[in-house]
N, C-alpha and C positions, 0 to 999 in steps of 0.2 A: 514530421508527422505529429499530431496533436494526439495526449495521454490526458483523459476524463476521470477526475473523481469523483464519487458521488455517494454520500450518507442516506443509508435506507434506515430510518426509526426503526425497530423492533417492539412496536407497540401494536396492541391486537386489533386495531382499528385499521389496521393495514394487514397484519400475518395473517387474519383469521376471520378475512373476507374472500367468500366463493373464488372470485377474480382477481385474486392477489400475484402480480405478475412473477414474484421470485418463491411462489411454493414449491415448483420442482426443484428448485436450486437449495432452496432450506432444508428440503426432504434429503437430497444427498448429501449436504454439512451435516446432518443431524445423523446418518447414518455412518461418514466416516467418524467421526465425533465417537457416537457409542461402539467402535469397534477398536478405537483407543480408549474405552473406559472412562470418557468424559462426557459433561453435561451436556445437556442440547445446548442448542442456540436459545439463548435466554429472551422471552419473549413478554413484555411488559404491559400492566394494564393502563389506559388509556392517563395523560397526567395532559394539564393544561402546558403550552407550550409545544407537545409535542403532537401533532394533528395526522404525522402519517406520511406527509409530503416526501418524497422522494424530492435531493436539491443537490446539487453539484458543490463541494467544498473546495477544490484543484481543479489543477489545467497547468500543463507543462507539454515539455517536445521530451518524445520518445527518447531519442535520443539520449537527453538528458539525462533520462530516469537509469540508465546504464553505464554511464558517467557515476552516478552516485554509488551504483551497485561496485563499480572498478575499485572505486577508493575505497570501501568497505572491507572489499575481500584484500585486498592490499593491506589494509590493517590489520584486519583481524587474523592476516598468515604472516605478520610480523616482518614485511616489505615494507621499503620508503614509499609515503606519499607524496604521488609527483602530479601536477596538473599535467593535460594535455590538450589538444586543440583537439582532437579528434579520434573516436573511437577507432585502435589499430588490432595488431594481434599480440598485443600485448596480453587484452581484457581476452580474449579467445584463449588465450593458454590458459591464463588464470584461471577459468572455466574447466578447463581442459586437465588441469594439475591439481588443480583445489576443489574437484570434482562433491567430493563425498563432505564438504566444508560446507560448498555453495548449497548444495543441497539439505543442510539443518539451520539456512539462512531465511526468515523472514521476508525480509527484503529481498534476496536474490532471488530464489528459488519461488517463484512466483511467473503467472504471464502475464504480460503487459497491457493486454486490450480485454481482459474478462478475470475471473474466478474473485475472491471478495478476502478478507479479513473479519472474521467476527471478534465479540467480545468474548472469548473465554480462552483461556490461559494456559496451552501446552506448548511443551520446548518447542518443538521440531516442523515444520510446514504437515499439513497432510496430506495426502495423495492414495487414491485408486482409481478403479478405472473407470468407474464411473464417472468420479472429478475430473481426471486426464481427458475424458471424450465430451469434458463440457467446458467449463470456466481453469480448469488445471488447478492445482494446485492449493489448499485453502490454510491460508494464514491467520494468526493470532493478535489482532488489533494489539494487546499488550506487550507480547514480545515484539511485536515493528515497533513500537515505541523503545524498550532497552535498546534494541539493536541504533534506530536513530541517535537515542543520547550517547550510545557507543561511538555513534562515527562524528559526532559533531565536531569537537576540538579539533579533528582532523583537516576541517574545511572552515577554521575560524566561527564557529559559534559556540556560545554559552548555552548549553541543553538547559539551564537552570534558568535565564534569561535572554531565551531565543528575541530575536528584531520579528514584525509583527509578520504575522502571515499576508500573502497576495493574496487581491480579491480571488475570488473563485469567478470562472467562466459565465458571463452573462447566457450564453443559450450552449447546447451540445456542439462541439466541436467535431465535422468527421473526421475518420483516422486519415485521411488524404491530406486532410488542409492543413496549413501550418499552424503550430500553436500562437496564441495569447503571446507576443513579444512579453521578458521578462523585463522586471524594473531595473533600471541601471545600479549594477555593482561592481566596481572594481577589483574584485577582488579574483586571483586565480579562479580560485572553486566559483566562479560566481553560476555554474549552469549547476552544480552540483546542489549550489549550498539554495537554488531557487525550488529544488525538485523537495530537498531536505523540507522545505519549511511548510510545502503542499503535505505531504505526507504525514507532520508532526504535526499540522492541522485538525487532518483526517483522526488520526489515531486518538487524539488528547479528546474526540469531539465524539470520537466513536464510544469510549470509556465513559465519558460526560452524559452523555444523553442517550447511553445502548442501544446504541446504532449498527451497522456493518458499514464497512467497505466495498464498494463495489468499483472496477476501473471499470471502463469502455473508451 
């Protein structure tokens, strides 16, 4: 199954039009936001280059994208990383055992086909029920970035000198259809290390140009 990313500008040419399709979604970032004591969602005035466009950055297999999450929490609870061909119940315990882990994870602790990453900068994922009864979950564009350079070595890349990012999806992907084949790599991690370099995309581009994340 096909996992969409996609960079929304946070420029007022978009946030702070009548018809702005992510203002319910903003209005709850910005709410759990001020109930941990941080800033809104940083929302920017108009700069040339940046026109509003909502534009697809990624494109991977779901799959995949927990494949990456495996190898993460495998490191970061101080287990070998091991490639595997296929998501078992290995990644289910790990979940399972590294419960209260996964859940101050970026990257884990996230759902797959909705909720966003913005650009402002606290440890921990955020969560209430609001969020939970919408997109789940809302991550911090900069800490998915540490956590990414965290697990890179693990899957044979240079966080300092990543190989270049894969195009992002020419049109929307539904979650049925199969994703975008990835470009040939041989390398064990190579589903891991294709989801890696979508997401370091995303993050380095969301910081770049104060954007959010959004999957679908």
């Amino acid at each position: 199954m096909a996992c969409d990313l996609w960079l929304v500008p946070l420029v007022d040419v978009l946030c702070h039009t009548p018809d702005n399709p992510f203002a319910e979604e903003l209005a709850h970032y910005n709410d759990a936001l001020a109930a941990a004591g941080l800033p809104p969602v940083p929302v920017y005035q108009y700069m040339p280059g940046l026109s509003g466009e909502v534009a697809p950055v990624a494109g991977f297999d779901y799959d995949a994208l927990h494949f990456l999450r495996r190898v993460y929490l495998l490191q970061v609870c101080g287990l070998p990383v091991t490639p595997v061909d296929e998501l078992g119940g290995d990644y289910e315990q790990l979940l399972e055992m590294f419960e209260s882990t996964a859940q101050q994870s970026h990257l884990v602790w996230h759902y797959d086909h909705a909720g966003a990453y913005v650009p402002v900068d606290f440890p921990h994922p955020l969560s209430n029920e609001e969020l939970l009864a919408g997109g789940g979950p809302l991550g911090s564009s900069q800490a998915l970035l540490r956590e990414l350079e965290f697990v890179a070595p693990s899957i044979g890349i240079d966080p300092a000198n990543p190989p270049a990012a894969p195009q992002p999806p020419t049109a929307p992907t539904e979650l049925e259809e199969p994703a975008v084949p990835a470009p040939y790599d041989p390398s064990p991690f190579a589903r891991e290390r294709h989801v890696w370099l979508g997401l370091h995309a995303a993050a380095t581009r969301s910081l770049a140009q104060g954007s959010m994340i959004v999957f679908s």
